[in-house]
N, C-alpha and C positions, 0 to 999 in steps of 0.2 A: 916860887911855886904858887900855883890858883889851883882853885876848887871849883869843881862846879855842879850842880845837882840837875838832872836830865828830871824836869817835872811832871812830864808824860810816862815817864820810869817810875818814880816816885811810889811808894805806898803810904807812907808817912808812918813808918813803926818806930820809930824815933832812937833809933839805937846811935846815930850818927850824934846827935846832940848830946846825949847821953855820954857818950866815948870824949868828945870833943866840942863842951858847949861855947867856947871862944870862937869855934869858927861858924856849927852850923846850929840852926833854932828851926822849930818847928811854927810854920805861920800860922795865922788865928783865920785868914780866910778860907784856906783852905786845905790846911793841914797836913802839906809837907814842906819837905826841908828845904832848905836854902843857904847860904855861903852867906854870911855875914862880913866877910873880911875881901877885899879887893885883891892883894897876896898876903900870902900865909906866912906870918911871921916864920923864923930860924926855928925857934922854940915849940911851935907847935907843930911842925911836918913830919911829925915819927905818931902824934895822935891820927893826923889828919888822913895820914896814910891808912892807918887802923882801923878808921870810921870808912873809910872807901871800901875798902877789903873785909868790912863787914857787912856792908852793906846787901839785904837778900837779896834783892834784885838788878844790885849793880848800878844804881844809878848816878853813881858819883862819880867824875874824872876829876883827874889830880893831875895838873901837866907842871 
């Protein structure tokens, strides 16, 4: 599984990192999310999915 955060979607309310700080973090230039991980470990794709599907404005895919 990858994640990916649409950064023109983005808000940066930080609820993704929040839910799921292994995958996503909030950048310091410009203060939205991003995918730290290349694939999502086993282990974390039941958070990662939860951070997607919280997300307000949808900007996360999870393929």
């Amino acid at each position: 599984m990858k994640a990916h955060v649409d950064k023109d979607t983005c808000i940066g309310c930080g609820l993704c990192p929040s839910i799921c700080p292994d995958v996503f973090i909030l950048e310091d230039e410009d203060g939205k999310a991003k995918a730290i991980v290349d694939e999502v470990p086993d282990e974390l794709q039941d958070d990662t999915e939860e951070a997607a599907a919280s997300c307000p404005v949808e900007a996360i895919v999870v393929e």
